[in-house]
C-alpha positions as CSV (number, residue, x, y, z in Angstrom):
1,X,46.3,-69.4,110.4
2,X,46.2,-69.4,113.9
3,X,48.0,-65.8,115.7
4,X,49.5,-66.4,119.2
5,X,48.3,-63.9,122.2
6,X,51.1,-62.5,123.8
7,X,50.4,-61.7,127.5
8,X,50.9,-58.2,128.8
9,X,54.2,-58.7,129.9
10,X,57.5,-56.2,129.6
11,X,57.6,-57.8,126.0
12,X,54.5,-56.3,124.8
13,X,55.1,-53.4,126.8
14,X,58.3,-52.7,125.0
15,X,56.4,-53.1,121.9
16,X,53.7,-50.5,122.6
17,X,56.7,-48.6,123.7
18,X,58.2,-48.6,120.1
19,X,55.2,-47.2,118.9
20,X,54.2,-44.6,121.5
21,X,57.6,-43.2,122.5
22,X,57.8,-41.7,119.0
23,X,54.6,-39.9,119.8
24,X,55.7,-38.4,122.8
25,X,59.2,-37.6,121.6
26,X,57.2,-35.6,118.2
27,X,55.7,-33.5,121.3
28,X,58.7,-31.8,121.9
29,X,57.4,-30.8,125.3
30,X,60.7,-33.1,127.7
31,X,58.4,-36.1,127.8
32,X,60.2,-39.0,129.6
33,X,59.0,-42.6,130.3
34,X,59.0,-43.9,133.3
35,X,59.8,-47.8,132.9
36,X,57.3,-49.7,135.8
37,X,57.9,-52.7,133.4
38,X,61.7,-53.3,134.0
39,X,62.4,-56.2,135.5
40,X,60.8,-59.8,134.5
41,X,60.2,-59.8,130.5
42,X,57.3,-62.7,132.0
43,X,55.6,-60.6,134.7
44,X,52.4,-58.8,133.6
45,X,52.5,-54.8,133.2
46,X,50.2,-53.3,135.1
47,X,50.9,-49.3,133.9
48,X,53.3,-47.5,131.9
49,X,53.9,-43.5,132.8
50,X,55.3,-40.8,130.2
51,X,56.0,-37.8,132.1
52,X,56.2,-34.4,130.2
53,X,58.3,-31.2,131.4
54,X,55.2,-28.7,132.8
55,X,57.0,-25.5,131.2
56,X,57.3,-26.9,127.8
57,X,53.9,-28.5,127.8
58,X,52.3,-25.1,129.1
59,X,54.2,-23.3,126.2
60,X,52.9,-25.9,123.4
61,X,49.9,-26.4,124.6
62,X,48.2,-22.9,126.4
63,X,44.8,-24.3,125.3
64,X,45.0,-27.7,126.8
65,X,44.3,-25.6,130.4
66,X,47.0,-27.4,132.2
67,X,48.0,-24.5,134.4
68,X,44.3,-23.4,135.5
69,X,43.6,-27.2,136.2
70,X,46.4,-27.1,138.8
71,X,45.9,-23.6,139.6
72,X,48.3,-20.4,139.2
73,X,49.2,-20.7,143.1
74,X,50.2,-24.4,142.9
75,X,51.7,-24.3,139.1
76,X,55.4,-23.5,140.3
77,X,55.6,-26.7,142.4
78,X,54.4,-28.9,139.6
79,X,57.0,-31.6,138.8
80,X,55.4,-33.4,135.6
81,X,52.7,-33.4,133.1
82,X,51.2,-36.9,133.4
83,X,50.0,-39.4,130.4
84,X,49.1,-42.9,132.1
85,X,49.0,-46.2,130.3
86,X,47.3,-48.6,132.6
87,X,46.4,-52.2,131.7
88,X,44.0,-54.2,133.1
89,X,45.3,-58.0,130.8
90,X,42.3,-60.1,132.5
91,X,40.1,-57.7,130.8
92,X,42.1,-56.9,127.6
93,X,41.8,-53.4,128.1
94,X,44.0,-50.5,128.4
95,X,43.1,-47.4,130.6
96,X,44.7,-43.8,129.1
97,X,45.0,-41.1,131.5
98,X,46.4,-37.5,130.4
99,X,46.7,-34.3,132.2
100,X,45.4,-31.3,129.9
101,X,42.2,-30.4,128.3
102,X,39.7,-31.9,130.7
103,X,39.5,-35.4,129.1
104,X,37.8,-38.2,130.5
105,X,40.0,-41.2,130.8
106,X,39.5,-44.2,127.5
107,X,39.7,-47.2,127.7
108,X,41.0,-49.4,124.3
109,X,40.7,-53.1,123.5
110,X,43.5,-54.2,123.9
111,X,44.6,-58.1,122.1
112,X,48.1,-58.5,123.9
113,X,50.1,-58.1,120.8
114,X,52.3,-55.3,121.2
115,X,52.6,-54.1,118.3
116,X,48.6,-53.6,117.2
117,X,48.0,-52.6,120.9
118,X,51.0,-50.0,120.7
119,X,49.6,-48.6,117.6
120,X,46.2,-48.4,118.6
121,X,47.7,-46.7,121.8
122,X,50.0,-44.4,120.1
123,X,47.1,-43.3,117.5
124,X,45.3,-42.0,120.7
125,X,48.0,-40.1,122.3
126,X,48.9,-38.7,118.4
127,X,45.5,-37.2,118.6
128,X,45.8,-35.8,121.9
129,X,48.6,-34.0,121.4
130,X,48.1,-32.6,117.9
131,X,50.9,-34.8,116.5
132,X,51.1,-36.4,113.3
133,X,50.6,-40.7,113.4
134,X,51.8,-42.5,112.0
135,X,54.7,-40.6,111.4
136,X,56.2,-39.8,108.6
137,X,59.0,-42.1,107.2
């Protein structure tokens, strides 16, 4: 049996979406996506953004160093708490990029079926932020 590729389009990203957003909202910390895929369900995503309140995230997360990365004189004009998605489909990979605890950015294999991909994805961010994946039914 043959399985057909979907390309990274604002199908599949809707599909990692499904699986990630759940992550994010388990967080508890205001995160909100950001939806760079709206538009054409054939045009290829390029990055998907989740942005998390700074407050809440400092709150939850004092060890992730978040507020000395930024520095106590610039912490009040922080707007967001980044975690990047970005996805490189010529190379089938996906780039992760999160704000807190001094991690290097990963990069996943990504297959261009949403739903593995978003799992795949969402298992990394469950592990960042000390959530539970997959979740609980």
């Amino acid at each position: 049996m043959v399985v057909a590729m979907m390309a990274f389009d604002g199908r599949w990203a809707a599909e990692v979406c499904s699986c990630c957003d759940p992550v994010f909202a388990r967080a508890d910390v205001g995160f909100v996506r950001k939806g760079q895929f709206d538009g054409e369900p054939d045009a290829r995503v390029g990055s998907i953004l989740w942005e998390a309140d700074p407050a809440m995230f400092a709150v939850k997360y004092p060890d992730s160093g978040i507020v000395e990365s930024y520095g106590e004189d610039q912490w009040a004009g922080v707007g967001c708490i980044d975690y990047w998605l970005y996805v490189d489909a010529d190379d089938g990979a996906c780039r992760l990029s999160v704000e807190g605890w001094n991690l290097p950015q990963m990069i996943l294999e990504s297959h261009g079926h949403g739903v593995m991909d978003g799992m795949a994805i969402a298992a990394v961010f469950a592990r960042i932020l000390g959530v539970q994946w997959p979740l609980p039914r």
